[in-house]
C-alpha positions in Angstrom: 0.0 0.0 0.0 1.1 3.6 -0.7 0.2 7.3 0.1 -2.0 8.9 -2.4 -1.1 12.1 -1.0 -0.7 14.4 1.5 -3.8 16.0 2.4 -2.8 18.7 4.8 -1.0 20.2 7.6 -2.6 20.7 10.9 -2.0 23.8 13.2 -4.1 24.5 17.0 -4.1 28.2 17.4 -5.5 30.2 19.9 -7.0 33.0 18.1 -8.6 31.3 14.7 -9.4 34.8 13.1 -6.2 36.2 13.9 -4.1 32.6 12.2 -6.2 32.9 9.3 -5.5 36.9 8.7 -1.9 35.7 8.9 -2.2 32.7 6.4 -4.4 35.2 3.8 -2.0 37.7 4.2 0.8 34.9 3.2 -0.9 33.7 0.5 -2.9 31.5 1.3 -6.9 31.2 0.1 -9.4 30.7 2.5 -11.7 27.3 1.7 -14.0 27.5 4.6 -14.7 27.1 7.9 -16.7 24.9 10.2 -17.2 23.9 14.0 -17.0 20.0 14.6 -17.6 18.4 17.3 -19.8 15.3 18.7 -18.1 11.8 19.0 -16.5 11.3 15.8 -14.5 14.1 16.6 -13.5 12.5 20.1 -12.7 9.2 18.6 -10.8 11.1 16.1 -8.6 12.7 18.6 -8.7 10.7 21.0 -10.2 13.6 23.9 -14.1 14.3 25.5 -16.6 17.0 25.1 -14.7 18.5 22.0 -15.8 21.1 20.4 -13.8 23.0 18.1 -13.6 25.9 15.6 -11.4 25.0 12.2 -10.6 26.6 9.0 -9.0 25.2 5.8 -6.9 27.4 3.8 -5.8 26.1 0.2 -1.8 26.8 -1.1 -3.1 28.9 -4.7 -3.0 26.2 -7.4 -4.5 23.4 -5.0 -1.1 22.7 -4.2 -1.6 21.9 -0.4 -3.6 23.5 2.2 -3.7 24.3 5.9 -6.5 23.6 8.7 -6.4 26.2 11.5 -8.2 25.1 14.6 -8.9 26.2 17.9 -10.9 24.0 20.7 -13.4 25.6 22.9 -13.6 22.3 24.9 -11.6 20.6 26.1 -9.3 23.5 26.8 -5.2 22.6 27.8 -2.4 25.2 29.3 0.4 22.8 27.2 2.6 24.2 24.5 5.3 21.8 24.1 4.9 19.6 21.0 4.5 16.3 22.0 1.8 16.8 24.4 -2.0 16.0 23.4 -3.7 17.2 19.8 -5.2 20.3 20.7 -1.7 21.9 21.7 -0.8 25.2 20.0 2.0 24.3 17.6 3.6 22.4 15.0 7.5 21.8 14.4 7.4 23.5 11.0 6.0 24.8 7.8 7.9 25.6 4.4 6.2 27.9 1.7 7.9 28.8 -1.4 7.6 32.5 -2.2 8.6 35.3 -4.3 10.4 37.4 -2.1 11.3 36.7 1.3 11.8 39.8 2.6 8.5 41.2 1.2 6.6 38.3 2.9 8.3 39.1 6.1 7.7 43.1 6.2 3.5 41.7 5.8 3.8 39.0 8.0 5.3 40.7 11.2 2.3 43.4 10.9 0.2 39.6 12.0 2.5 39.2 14.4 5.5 37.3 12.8 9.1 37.1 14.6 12.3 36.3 12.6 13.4 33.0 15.0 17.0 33.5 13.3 18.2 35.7 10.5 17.5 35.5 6.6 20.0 33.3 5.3 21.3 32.9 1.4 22.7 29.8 0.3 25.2 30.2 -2.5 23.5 31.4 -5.7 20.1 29.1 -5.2 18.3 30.6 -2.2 17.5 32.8 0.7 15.9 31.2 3.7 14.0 32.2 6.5 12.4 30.9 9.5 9.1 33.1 11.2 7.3 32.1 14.2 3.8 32.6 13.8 -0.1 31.5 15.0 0.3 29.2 17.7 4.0 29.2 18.0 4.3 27.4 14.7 7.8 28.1 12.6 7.0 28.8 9.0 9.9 28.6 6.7 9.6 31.2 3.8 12.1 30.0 0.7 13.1 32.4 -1.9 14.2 30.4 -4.8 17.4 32.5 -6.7 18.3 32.0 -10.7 
């Protein structure tokens, strides 16, 4: 058996409206949004009583796409990355854009921190790494030549 594909990447954020200005403002194209909950969605992840607000955001050309959520119930304190699903934060995201400095300059009016400095690699790119909703690190790629 093999993967089809990768469907998407999941982040927990606590402020859904305020993750999904950030992701529009990189790029990204907002699908939809919905609230789930009942217990499907606790056998899904594996909690009680959820109830959660999500929103998928689509990579243009259908490339990939992003679900922001944020639960109402059941509600944790925990950031670090290996403790349950509904933890704020994911290890990392890479996006491909046109220029990495002009995605920066937008994204730190959302809220964005540089978690190093933008780095060039010889002749074929500059690299960045931005912490953003929920903690997560996005890694913006400016491809060179």
């Amino acid at each position: 058996m093999t993967v089809q594909r990768m469907d998407h990447a999941g982040i927990v954020v606590e402020d859904l409206a305020a993750a999904v200005a950030f992701f529009v403002e990189l790029g990204l194209e907002l699908e939809g949004r919905a609230t789930v909950e009942g217990d499907w969605v606790d056998q899904l992840v594996g909690l009680e009583c959820v109830r959660a607000d999500m929103a998928m955001l689509q990579v243009p050309g259908g490339r990939g796409r992003v679900e922001l959520s944020t639960f109402r119930s059941p509600t944790t304190a925990a950031t670090a990355h290996r403790e349950p699903v509904n933890t704020p934060g994911i290890p990392r995201l890479t996006f491909v854009v046109d220029d990495v400095d002009e995605v920066f300059s937008r994204l730190r009016a959302h809220g964005a921190e540089l978690v190093g400095e933008i780095a060039q690699y010889d002749d074929i790119y500059r690299y960045g790494y931005v912490r953003g909703p929920g903690g997560v690190i996005l890694g913006l790629v400016q491809e060179l030549g």
